[in-house]
C-alpha positions in Angstrom: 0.0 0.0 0.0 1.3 3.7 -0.9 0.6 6.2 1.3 1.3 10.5 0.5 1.6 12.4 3.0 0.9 16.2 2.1 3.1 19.2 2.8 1.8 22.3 3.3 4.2 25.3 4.4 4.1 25.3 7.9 3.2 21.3 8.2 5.3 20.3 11.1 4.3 16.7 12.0 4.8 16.1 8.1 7.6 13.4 9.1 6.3 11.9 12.0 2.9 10.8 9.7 5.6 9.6 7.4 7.7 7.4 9.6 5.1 6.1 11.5 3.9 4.3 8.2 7.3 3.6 6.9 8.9 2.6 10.3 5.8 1.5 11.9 3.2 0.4 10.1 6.3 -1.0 7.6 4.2 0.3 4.0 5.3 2.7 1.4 5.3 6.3 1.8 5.9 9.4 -0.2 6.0 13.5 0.9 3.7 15.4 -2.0 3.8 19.2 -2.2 1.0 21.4 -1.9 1.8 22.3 -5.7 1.4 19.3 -7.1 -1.7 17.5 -8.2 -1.2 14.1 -9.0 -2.4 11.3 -6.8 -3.0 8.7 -8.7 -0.5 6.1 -8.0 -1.5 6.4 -4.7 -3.8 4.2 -2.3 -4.4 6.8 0.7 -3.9 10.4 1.3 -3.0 11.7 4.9 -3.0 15.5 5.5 -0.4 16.1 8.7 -0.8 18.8 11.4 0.9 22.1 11.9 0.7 25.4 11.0 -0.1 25.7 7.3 0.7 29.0 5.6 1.0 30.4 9.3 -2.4 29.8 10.4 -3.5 33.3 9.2 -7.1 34.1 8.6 -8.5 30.8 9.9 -6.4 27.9 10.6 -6.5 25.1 7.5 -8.1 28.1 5.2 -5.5 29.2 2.8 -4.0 25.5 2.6 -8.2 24.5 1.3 -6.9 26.2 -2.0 -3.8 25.0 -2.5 -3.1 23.1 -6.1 -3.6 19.8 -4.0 -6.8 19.5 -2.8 -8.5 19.5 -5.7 -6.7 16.1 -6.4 -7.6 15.2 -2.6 -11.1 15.8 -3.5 -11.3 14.1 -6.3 -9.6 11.1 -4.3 -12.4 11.7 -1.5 -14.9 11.1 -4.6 -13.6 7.9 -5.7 -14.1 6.5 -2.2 -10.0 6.4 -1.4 -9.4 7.0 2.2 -8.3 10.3 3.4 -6.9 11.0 6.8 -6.4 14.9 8.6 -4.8 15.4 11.3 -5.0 18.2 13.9 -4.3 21.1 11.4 -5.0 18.3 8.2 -8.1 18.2 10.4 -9.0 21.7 9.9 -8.1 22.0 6.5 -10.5 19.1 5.7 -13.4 21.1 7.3 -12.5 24.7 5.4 -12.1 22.7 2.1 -15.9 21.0 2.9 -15.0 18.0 2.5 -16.2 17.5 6.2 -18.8 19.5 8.0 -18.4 22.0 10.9 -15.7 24.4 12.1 -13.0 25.0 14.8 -13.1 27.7 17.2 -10.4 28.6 20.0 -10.0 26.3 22.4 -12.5 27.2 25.5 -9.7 28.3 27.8 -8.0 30.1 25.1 -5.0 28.1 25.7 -2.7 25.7 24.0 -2.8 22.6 25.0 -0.2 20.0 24.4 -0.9 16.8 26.9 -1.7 13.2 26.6 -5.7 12.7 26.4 -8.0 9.6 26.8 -9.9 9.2 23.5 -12.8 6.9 23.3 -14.0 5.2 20.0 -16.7 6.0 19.1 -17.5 4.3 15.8 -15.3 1.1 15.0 -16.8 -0.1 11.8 -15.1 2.4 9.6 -11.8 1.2 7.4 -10.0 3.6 10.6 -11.1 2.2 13.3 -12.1 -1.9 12.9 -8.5 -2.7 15.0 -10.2 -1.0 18.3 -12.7 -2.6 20.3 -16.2 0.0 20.3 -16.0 2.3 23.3 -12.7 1.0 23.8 -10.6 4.0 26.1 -7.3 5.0 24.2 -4.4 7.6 25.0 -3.3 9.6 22.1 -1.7 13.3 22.4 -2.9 16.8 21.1 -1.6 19.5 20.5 -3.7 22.6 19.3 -5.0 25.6 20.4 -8.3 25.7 17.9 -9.5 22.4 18.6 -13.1 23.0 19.7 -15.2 21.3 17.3 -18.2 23.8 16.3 -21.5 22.8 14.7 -25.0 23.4 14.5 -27.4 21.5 16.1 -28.8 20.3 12.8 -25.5 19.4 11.8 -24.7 17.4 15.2 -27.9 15.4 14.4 -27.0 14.3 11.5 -23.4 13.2 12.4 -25.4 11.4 15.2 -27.6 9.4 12.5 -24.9 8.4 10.5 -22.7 7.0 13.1 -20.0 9.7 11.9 -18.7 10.6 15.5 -15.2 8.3 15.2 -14.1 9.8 18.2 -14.8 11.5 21.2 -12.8 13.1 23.9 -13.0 10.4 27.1 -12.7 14.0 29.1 -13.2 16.9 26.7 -10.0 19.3 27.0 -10.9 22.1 24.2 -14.8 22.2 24.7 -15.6 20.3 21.8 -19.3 19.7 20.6 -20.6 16.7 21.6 -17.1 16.2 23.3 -16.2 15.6 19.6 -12.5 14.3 18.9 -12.8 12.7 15.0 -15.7 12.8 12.7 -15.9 10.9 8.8 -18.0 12.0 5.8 -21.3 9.7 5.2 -19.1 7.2 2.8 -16.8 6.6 5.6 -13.6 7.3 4.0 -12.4 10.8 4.9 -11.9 10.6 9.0 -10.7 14.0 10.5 -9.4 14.2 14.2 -7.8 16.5 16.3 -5.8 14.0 18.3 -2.4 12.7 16.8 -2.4 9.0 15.9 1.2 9.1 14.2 2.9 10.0 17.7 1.6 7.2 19.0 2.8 4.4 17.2 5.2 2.8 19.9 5.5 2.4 23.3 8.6 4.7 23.9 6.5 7.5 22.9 4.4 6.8 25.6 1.5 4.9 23.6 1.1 2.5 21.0 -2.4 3.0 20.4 -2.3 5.3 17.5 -0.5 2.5 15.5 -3.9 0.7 14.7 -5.8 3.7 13.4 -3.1 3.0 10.1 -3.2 -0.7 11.2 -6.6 -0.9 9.8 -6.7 1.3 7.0 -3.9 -1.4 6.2 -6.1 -4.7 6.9 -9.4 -2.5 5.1 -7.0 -1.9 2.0 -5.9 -5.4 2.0 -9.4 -7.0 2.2 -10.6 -5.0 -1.3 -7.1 -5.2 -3.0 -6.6 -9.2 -2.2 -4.8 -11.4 -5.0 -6.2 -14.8 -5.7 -4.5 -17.0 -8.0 
């Protein structure tokens, strides 16, 4: 399996998304610049945190028009899975390819700590390697990280089952203690938390290393080779 992982300017957790699939999830992996447009010989798309273009106007805004995502769109479409990532998170959400919006964090902090994330929704091609409800630690890191939607809008995330995640003790003031949400197909997840920093135990947690784990096993189950 191939994985790109997108670099904006100001991504700064480009390489830890990149050697937490080639070191430990042990698959292919390929940096792509925000200029090009050309995803094709690719199997999944994963949009890393940071500060893209600086954060100015709204964080993930400018990076929505860069050259790239209209080839990460047109991925989305053909039902290839797409993962964002704290700021990749926020760039899904200005470019619409999920719904909502981030605010400031409710104490108008930045919070950097380890958090206890509870899944929410493991039938997706994300999450079928965690138990459902099963309590996990991953770290964040973000200061606009409080998910924002209308009610209508929570409703329907609600019907769907598109709530992935939620926050085990909500540190940003999140709707709906909201942590990851996926479009209705299932294959775009967005999520504040960082999955690629915690992919062993040295880093404190390991639990991070199935999120790619089963996008691995889901990839594997449509792409099988029978002879």
């Amino acid at each position: 399996m191939r994985f790109a992982v997108v670099v904006f300017p100001g991504s700064n957790c480009d390489m830890d998304m990149f050697f937490a699939i080639q070191d430990a999830l042990g698959e292919d992996v390929e940096y792509i610049s925000h200029r090009d447009q050309d995803l094709s010989r690719f199997d999944a798309v994963l949009l890393p945190g940071g500060f893209s273009y600086g954060d100015y106007l709204r964080s993930g805004s400018i990076a929505s028009f860069s050259p790239i995502m209209e080839s990460v769109k047109a991925f989305a479409q053909a039902d290839k899975p797409i993962l964002g990532v704290c700021n990749g998170f926020q760039v899904l959400l200005e470019s619409g390819l999920l719904p909502g919006a981030m605010k400031r964090n409710e104490n108008l902090k930045f919070i950097c700590q380890t958090t206890p994330v509870i899944v929410a929704n493991n039938e997706t091609q994300f999450t079928s390697e965690y138990q459902q409800d099963e309590r996990i630690q991953l770290p964040i890191a973000h200061a606009e990280g409080n998910y924002e939607c209308d009610d209508a809008t929570l409703e329907k995330l609600e019907q769907h089952n598109q709530i992935v995640f939620r926050y085990a003790d909500n540190p940003n003031g999140s709707k709906g203690d909201i942590a990851g949400i996926c479009n209705e197909k299932g294959n775009v997840l967005g999520m504040m938390p960082h999955p690629e920093r915690a992919v062993d135990s040295l880093l404190g947690s390991a639990d991070g290393l199935r999120l790619f784990q089963s996008i691995l096993v889901n990839w594997r189950e449509h792409h099988a080779v029978t002879s």
